[in-house]
C-alpha positions in Angstrom: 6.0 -3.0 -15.0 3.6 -2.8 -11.9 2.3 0.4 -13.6 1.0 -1.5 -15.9 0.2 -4.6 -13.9 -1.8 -2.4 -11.6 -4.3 -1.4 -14.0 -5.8 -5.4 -14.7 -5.0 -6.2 -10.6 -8.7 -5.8 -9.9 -9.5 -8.6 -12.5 -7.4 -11.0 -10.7 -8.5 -14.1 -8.2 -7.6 -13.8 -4.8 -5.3 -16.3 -4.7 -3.0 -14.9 -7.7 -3.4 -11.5 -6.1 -1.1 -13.0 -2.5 0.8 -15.1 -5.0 2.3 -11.2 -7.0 2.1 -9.4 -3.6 4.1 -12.1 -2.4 7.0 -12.1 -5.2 7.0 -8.2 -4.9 7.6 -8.7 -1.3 10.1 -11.1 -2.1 12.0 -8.4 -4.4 11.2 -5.0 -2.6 15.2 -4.7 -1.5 15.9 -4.3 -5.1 13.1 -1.2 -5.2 16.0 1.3 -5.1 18.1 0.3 -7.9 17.4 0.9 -11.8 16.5 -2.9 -12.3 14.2 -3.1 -8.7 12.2 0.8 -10.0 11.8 -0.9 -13.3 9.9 -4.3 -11.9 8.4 -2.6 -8.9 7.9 1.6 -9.5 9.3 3.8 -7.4 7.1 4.7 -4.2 6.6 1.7 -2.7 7.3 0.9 1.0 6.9 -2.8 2.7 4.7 -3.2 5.4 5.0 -5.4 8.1 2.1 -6.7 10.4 0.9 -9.7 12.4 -2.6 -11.2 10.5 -5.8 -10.5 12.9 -6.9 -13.7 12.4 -3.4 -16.0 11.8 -1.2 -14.7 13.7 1.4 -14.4 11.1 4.0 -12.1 10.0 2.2 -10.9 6.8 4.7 -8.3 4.5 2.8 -5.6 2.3 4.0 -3.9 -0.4 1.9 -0.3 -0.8 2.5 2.4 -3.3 3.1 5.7 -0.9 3.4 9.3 -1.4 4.8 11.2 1.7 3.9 14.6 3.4 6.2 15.9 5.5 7.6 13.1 8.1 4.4 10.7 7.5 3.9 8.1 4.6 0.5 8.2 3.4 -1.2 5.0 1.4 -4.5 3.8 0.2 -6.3 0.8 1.4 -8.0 0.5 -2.7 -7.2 -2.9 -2.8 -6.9 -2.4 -6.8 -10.4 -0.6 -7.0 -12.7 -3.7 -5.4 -15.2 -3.6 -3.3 -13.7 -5.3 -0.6 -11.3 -3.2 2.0 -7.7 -5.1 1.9 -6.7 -7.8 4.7 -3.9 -5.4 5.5 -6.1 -3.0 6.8 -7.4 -4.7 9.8 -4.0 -5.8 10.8 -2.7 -2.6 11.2 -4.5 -2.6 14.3 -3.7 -6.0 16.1 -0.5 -4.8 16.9 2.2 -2.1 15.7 3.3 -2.1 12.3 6.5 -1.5 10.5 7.7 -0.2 7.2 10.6 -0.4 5.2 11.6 2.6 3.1 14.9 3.4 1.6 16.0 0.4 2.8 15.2 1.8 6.7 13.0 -0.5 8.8 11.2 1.2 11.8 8.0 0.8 13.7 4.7 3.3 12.8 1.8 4.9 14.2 -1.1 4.3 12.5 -3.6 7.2 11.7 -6.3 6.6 9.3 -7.1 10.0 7.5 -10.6 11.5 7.9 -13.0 12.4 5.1 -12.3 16.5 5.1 -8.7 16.0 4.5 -9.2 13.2 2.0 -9.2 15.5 -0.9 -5.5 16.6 -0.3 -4.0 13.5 0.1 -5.5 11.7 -2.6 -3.6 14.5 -5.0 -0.4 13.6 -3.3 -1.2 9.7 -4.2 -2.8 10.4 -7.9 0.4 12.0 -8.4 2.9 9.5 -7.6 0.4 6.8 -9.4 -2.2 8.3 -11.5 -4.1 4.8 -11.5 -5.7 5.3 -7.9 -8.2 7.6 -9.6 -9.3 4.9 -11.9 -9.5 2.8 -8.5 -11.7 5.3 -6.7 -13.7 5.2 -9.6 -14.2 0.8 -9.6 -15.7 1.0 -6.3 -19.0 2.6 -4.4 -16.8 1.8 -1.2 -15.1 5.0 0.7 -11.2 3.8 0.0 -9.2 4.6 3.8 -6.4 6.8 3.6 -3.7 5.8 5.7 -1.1 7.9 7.1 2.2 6.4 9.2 4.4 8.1 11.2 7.5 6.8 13.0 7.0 5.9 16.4 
């Protein structure tokens, strides 16, 4: 269902963007059964920071594709021409993910632009739509790679 929900994200207000990124927060511990992959897709982690500004626990959920012992994701942002809100909390104070239903803290390293190329094939393969994202935008999209602390 987020496959498809995905696609039209970029046309929605702000507001009902937190309001779905909240409720699949809400649900993410039902990602790895056959009802949670059907409402959520498969390949998504949870991520966990404190807001730059708030000072709040703020919970992501982020479509990943790994490589080797690092998850890598995209701060698209559904293809708009802002950078996500996520993004600058990464680096207010150390993050966490949940995958597989494991919850550890990450270092944070964003990819630079001569290994971009590589590791948006790993993410266009897991969710094809990121190339329609890349395309919405003029703005470079940062690759993010975590990697347990």
């Amino acid at each position: 269902m987020w496959r498809i929900l995905g696609k039209v994200a970029h046309l929605w207000p702000t507001n009902f963007y937190r309001l779905i990124s909240k409720i699949h927060s809400k649900i993410i511990k039902f990602n790895h059964t056959k009802a949670g992959e059907y409402i959520l897709g498969d390949h998504i982690l949870l991520l966990e920071t404190i807001g730059n500004k708030s000072q709040k626990l703020r919970k992501t959920p982020l479509t990943y594709a790994e490589h080797k012992d690092s998850y890598i994701v995209a701060a698209s942002f559904s293809g708009n021409d802002n950078t996500p809100d996520w993004y600058f909390n990464l680096f207010t104070s150390p993050p966490y993910i949940t995958v597989n239903d494991s919850r550890f803290e990450v270092v944070v390293e964003e990819i630079q632009l001569d290994n971009k190329e590589f590791y948006w094939s790993l993410l266009d393969e897991v969710y094809p739509t990121f190339k329609t994202y890349r395309e919405r935008t003029d703005r470079d999209i940062p690759l993010i790679r975590f990697i347990k602390a």
